[in-house]
N, CA, C and O atoms as CSV, one atom per row, in Angstrom:
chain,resi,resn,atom,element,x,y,z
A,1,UNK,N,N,-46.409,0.334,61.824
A,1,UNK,CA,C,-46.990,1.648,61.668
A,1,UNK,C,C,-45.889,2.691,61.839
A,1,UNK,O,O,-45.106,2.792,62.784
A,2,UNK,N,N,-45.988,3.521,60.635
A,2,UNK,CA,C,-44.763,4.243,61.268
A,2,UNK,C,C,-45.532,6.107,60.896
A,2,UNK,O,O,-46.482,6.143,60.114
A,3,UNK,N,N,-44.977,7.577,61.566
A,3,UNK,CA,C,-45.278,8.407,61.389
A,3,UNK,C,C,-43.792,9.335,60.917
A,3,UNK,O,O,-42.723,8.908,60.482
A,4,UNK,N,N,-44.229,10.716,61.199
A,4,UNK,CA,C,-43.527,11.738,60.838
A,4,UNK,C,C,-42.493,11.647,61.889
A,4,UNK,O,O,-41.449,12.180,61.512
A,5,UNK,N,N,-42.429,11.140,63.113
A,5,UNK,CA,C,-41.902,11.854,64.234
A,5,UNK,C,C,-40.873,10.006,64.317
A,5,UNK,O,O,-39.766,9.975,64.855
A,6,UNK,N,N,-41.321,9.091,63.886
A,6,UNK,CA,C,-40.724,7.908,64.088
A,6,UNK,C,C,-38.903,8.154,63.610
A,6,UNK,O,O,-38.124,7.682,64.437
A,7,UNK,N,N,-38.280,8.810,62.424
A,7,UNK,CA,C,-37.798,8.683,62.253
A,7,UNK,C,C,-36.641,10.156,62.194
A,7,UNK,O,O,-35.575,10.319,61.600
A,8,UNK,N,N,-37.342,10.933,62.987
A,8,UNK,CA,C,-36.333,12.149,63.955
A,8,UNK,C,C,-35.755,12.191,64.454
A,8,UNK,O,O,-35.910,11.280,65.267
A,9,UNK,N,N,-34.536,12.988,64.761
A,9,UNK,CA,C,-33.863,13.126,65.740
A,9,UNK,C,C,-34.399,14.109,66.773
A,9,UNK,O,O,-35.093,15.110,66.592
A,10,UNK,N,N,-33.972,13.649,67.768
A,10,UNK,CA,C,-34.761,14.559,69.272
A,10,UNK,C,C,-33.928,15.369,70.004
A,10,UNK,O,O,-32.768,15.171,69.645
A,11,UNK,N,N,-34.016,16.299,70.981
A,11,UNK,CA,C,-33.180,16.694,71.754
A,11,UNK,C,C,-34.048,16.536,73.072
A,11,UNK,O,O,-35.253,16.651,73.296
A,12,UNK,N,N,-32.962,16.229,73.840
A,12,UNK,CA,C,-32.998,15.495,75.317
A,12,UNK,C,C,-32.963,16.253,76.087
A,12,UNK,O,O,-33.031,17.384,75.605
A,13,UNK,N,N,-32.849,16.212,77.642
A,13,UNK,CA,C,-31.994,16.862,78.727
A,13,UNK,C,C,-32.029,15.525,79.662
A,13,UNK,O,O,-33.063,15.096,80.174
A,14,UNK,N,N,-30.639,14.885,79.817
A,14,UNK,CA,C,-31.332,14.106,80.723
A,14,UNK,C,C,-30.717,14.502,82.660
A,14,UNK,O,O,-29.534,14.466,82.998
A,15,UNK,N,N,-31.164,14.630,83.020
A,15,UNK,CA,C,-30.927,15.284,84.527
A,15,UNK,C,C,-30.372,13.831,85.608
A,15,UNK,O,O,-30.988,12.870,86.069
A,16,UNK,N,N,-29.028,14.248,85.688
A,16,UNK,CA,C,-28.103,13.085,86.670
A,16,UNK,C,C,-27.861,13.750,87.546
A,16,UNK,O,O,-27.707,14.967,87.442
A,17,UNK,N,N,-27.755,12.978,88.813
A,17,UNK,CA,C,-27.463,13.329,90.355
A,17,UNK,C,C,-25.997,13.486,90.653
A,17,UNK,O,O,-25.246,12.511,90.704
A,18,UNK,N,N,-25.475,15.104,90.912
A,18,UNK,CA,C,-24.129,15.339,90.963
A,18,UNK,C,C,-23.905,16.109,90.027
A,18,UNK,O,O,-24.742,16.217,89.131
A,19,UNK,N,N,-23.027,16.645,90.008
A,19,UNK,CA,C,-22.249,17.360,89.416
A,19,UNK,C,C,-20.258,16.752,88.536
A,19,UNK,O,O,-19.193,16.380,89.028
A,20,UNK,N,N,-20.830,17.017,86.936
A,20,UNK,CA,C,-19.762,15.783,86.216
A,20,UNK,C,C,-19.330,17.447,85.378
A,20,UNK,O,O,-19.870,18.395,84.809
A,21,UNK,N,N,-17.831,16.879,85.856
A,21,UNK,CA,C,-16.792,18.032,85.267
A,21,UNK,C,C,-16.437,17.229,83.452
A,21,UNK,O,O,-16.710,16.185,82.859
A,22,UNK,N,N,-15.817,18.291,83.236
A,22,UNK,CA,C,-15.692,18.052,81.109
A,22,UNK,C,C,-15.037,16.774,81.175
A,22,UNK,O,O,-15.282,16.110,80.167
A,23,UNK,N,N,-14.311,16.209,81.981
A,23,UNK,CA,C,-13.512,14.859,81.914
A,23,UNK,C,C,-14.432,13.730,81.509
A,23,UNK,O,O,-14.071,12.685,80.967
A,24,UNK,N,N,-16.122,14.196,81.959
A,24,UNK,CA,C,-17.183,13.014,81.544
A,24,UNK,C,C,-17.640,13.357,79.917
A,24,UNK,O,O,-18.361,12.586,79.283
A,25,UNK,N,N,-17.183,14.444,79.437
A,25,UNK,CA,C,-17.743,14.629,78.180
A,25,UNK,C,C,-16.940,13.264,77.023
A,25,UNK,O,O,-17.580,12.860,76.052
A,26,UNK,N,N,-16.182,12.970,77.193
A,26,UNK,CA,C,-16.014,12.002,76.516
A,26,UNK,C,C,-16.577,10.808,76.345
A,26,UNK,O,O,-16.357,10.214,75.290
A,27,UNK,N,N,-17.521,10.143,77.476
A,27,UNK,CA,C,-18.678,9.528,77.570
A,27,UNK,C,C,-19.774,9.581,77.185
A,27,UNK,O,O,-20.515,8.610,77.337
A,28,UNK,N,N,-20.218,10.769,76.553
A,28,UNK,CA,C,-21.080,11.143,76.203
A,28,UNK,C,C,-21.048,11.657,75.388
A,28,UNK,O,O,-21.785,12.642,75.349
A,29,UNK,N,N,-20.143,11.337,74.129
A,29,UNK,CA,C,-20.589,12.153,72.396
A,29,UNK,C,C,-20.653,13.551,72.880
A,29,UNK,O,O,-20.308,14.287,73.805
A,30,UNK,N,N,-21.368,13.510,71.594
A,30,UNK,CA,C,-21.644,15.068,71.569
A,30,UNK,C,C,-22.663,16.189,72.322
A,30,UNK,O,O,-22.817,17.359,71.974
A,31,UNK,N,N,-23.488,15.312,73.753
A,31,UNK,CA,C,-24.305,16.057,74.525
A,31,UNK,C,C,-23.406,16.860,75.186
A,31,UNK,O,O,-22.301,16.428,75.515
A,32,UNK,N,N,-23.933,18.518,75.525
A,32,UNK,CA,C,-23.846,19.088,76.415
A,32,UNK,C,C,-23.510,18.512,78.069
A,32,UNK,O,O,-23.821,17.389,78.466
A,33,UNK,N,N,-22.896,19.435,78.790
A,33,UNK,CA,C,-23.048,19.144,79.986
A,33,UNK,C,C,-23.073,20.567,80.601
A,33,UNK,O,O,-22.327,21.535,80.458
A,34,UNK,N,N,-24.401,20.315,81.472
A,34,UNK,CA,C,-25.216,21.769,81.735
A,34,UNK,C,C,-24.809,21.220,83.485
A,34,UNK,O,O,-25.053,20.082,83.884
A,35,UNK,N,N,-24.119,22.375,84.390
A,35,UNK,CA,C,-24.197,22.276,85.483
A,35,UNK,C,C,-25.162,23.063,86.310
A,35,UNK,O,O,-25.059,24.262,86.054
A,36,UNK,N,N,-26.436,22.686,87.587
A,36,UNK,CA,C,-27.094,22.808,87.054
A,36,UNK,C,C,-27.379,23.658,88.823
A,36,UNK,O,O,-26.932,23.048,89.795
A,37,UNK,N,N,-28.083,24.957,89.048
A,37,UNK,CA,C,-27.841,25.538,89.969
A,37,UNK,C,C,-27.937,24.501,91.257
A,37,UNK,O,O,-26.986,24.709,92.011
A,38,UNK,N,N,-28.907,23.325,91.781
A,38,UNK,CA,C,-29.481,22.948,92.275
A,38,UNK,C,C,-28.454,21.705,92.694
A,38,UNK,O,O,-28.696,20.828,93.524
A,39,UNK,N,N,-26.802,21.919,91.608
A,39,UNK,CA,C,-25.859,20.410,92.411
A,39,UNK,C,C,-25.962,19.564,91.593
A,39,UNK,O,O,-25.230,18.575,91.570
A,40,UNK,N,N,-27.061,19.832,90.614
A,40,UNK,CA,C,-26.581,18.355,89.768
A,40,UNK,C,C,-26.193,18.979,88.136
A,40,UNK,O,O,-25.782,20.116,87.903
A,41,UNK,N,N,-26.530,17.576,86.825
A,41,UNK,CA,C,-26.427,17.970,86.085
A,41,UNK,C,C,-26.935,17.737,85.003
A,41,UNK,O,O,-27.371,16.586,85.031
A,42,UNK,N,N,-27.167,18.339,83.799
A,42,UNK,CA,C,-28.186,17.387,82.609
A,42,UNK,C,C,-27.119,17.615,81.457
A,42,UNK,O,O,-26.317,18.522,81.231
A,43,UNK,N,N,-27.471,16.292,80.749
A,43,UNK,CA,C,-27.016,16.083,79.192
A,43,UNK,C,C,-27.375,16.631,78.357
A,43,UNK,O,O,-27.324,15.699,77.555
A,44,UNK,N,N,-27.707,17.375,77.838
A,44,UNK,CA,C,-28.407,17.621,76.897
A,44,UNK,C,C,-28.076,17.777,75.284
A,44,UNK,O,O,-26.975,18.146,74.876
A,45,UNK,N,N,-29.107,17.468,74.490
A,45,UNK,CA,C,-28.538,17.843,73.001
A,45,UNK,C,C,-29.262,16.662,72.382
A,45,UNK,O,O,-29.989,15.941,73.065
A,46,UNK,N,N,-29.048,16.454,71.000
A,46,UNK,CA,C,-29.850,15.807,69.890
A,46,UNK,C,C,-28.909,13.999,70.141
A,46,UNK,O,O,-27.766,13.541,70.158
A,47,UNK,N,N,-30.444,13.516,70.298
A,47,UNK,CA,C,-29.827,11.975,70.230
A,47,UNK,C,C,-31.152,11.259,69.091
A,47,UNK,O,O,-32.359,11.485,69.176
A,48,UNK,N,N,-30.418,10.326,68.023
A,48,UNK,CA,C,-30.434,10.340,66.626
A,48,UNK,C,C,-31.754,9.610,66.673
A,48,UNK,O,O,-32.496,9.773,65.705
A,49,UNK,N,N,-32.295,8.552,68.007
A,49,UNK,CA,C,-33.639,7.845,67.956
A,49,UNK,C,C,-33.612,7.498,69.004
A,49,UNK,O,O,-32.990,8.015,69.932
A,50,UNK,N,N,-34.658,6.041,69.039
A,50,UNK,CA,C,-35.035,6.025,70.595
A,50,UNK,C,C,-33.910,4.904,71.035
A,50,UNK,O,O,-33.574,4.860,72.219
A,51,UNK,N,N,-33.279,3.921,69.998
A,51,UNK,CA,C,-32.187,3.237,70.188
A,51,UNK,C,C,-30.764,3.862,70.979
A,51,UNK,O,O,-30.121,3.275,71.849
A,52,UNK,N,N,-30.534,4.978,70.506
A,52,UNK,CA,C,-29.220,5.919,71.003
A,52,UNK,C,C,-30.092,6.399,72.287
A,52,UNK,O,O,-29.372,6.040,73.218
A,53,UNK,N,N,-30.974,6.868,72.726
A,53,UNK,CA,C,-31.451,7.616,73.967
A,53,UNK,C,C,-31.484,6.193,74.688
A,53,UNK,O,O,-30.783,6.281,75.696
A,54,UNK,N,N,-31.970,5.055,74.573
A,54,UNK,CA,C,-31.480,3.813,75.722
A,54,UNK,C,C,-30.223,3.050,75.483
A,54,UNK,O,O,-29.965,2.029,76.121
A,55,UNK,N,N,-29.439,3.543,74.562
A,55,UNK,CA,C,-27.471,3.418,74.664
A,55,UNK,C,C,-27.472,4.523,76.186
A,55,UNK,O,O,-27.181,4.305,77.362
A,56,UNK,N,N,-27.941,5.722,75.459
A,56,UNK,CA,C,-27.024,6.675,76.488
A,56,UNK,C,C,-27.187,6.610,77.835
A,56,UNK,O,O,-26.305,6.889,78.647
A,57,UNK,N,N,-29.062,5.995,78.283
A,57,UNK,CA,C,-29.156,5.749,79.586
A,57,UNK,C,C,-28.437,4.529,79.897
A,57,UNK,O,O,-28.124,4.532,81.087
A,58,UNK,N,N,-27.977,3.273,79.159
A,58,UNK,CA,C,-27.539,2.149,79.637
A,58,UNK,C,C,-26.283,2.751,79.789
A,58,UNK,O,O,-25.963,2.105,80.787
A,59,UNK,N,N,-25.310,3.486,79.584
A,59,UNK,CA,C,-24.365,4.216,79.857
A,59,UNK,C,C,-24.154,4.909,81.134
A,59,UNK,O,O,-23.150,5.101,81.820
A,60,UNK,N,N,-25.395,5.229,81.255
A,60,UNK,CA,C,-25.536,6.263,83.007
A,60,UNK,C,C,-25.735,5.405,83.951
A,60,UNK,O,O,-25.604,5.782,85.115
A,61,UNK,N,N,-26.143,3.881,83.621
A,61,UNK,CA,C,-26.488,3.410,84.001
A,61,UNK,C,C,-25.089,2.494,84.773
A,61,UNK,O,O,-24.736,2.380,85.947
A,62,UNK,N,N,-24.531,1.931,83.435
A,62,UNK,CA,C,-23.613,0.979,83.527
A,62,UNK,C,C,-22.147,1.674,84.525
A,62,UNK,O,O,-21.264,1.064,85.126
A,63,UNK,N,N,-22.422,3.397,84.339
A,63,UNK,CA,C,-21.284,4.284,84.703
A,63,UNK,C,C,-21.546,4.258,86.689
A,63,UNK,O,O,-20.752,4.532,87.589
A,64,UNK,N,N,-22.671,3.907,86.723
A,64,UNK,CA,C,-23.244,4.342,88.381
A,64,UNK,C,C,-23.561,4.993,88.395
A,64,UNK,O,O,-24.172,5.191,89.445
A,65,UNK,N,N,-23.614,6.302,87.235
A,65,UNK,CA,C,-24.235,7.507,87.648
A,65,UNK,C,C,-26.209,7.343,88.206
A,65,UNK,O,O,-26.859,6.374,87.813
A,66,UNK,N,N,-26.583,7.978,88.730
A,66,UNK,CA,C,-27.965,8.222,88.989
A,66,UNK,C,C,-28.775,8.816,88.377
A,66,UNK,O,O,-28.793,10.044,88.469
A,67,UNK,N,N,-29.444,8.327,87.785
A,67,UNK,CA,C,-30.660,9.196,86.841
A,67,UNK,C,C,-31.603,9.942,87.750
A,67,UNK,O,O,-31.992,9.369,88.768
A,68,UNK,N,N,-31.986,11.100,87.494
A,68,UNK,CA,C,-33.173,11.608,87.672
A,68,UNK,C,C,-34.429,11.966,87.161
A,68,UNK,O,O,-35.584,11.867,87.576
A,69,UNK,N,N,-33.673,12.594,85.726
A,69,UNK,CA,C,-35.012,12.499,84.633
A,69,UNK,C,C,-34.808,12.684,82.996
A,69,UNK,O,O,-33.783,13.197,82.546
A,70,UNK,N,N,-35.652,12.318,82.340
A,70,UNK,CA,C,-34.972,12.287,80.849
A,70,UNK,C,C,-36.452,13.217,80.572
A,70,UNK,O,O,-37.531,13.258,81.163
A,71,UNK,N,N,-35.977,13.815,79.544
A,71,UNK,CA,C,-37.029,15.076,79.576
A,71,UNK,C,C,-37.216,15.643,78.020
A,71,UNK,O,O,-36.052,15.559,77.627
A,72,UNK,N,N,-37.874,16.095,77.058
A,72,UNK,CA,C,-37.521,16.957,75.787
A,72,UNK,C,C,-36.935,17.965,75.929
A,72,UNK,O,O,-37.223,18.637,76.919
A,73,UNK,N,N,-36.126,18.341,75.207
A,73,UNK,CA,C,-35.584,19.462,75.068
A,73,UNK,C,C,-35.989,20.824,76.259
A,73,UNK,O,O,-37.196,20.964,76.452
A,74,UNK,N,N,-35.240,21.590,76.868
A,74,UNK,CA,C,-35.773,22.984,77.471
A,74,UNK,C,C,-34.924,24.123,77.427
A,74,UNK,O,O,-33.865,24.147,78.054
A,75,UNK,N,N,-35.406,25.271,76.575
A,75,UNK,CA,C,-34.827,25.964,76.282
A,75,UNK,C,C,-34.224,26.648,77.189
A,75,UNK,O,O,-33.390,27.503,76.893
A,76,UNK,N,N,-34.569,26.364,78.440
A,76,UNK,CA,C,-34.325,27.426,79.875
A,76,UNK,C,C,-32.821,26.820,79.944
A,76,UNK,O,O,-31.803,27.501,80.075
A,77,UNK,N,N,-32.901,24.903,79.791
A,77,UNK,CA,C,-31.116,24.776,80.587
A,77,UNK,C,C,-30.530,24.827,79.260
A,77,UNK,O,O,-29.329,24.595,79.403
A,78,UNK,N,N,-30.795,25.014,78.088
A,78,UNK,CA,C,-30.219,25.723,77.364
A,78,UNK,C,C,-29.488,26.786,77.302
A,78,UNK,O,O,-28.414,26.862,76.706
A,79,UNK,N,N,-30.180,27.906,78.086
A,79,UNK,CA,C,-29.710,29.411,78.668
A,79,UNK,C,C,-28.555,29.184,79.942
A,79,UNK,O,O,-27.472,29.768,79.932
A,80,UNK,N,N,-28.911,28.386,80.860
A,80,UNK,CA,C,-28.100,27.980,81.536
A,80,UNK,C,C,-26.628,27.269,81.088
A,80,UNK,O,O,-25.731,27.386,81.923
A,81,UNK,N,N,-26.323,26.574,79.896
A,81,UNK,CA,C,-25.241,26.283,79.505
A,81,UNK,C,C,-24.523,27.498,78.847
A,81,UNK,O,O,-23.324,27.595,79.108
A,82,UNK,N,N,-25.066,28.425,78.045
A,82,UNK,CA,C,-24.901,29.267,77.140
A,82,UNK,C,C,-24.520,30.231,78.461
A,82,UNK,O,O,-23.408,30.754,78.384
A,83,UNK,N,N,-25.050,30.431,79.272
A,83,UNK,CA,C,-24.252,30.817,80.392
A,83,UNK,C,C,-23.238,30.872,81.456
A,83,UNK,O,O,-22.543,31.743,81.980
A,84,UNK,N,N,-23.456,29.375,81.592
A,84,UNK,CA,C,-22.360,28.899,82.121
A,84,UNK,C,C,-20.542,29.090,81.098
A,84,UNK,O,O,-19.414,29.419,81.465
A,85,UNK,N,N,-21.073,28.722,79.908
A,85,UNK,CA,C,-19.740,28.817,78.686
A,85,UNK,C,C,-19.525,29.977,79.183
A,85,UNK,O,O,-18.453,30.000,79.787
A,86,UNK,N,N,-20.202,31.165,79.195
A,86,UNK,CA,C,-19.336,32.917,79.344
A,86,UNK,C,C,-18.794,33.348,80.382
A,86,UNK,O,O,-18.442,34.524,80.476
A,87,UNK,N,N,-18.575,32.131,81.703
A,87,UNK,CA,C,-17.789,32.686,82.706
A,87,UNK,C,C,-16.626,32.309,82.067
A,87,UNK,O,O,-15.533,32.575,82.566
């Protein structure tokens, strides 16, 4: 069975415990890295299906990092990166 939404690309945020400076962006393609007021940090950005979104957690996974939450898209830590870039 397949629909409209089966074969989309999505945007994520996924929220890890800590705080990961640009040296981790190379681990992570082309997601964002949103630092995040609260000490930690989320990934965020378009991952291509549901195959690449459990690459990227087996990645957080395999790295030690700590997951906290994988989430749709939010335009709020959106604002927060777009903010963070203008210091």
């Amino acid at each position: 069975m397949t629909n409209e939404h089966t074969n989309k690309q999505s945007d994520y945020d996924i929220k890890i415990q800590g705080q990961l400076d640009d040296s981790w962006k190379e681990w992570f393609d082309d997601l964002d890295i949103i630092l995040t007021p609260d000490g930690d940090t989320i990934l965020s950005g378009a991952i291509v299906d549901q195959a690449a979104l459990h690459g990227v957690l087996k990645k957080i996974s395999n790295l030690g990092l700590n997951l906290i939450s994988v989430n749709p898209h939010s335009q709020q830590n959106k604002e927060i990166f777009n903010e963070n870039q203008s210091k």
